[in-house]
C-alpha positions in Angstrom: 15.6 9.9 -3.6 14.8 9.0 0.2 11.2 9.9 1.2 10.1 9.3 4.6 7.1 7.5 5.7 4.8 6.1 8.7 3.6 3.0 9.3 0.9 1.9 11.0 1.3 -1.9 12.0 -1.1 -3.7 14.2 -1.2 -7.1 15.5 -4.0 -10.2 14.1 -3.9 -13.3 14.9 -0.3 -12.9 15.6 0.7 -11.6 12.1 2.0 -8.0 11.9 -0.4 -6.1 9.7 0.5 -2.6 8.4 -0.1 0.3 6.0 1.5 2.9 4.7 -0.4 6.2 6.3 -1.2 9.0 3.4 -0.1 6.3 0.4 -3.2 4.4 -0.6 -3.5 0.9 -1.2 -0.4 -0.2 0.3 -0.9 -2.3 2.9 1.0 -5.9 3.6 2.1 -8.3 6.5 4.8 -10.4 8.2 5.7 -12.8 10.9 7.5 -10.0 12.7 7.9 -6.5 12.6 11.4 -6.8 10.7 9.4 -9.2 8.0 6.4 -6.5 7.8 8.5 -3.6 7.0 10.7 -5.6 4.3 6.9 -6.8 2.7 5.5 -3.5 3.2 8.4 -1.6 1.0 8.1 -4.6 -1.7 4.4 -3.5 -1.8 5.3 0.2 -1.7 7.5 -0.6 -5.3 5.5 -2.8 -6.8 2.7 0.3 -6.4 5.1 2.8 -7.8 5.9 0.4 -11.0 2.0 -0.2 -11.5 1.6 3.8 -11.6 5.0 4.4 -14.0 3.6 2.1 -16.7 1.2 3.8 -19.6 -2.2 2.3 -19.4 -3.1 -0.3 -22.3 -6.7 1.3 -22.7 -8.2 4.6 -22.0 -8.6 4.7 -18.4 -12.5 7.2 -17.8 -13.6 8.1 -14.5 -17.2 9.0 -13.2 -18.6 10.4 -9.9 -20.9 8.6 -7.7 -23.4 9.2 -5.4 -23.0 6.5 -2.4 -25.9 6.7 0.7 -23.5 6.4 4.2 
């Protein structure tokens, strides 16, 4: 399946720094722009695999109050 995506990319210190926009957590960087958006699709699969695999433990959640 192709799905289509955006990436954000800046520039730091003369690395290309990016993230995928609306996909959490997958962010990633390169010498150049080719290099950022071969690193930034490694990151994007490496995400997906993490999420595919059953936890080992029972994963809980709770809510938290946080002062901005």
């Amino acid at each position: 399946m192709l799905r289509h995506f955006t990436l954000e990319y800046w520039i730091d210190d003369g690395w290309y720094v990016g993230r995928l926009k609306g996909v959490p957590g997958v962010f990633s960087q390169g010498e150049t722009l080719e290099k950022l958006e071969e690193n930034i699709k490694d990151a994007y699969h490496l995400m997906m695999a993490e999420e595919e695999q059953p936890p080992s433990s029972e994963i809980r959640t709770k809510e938290l109050k946080l002062e901005v």
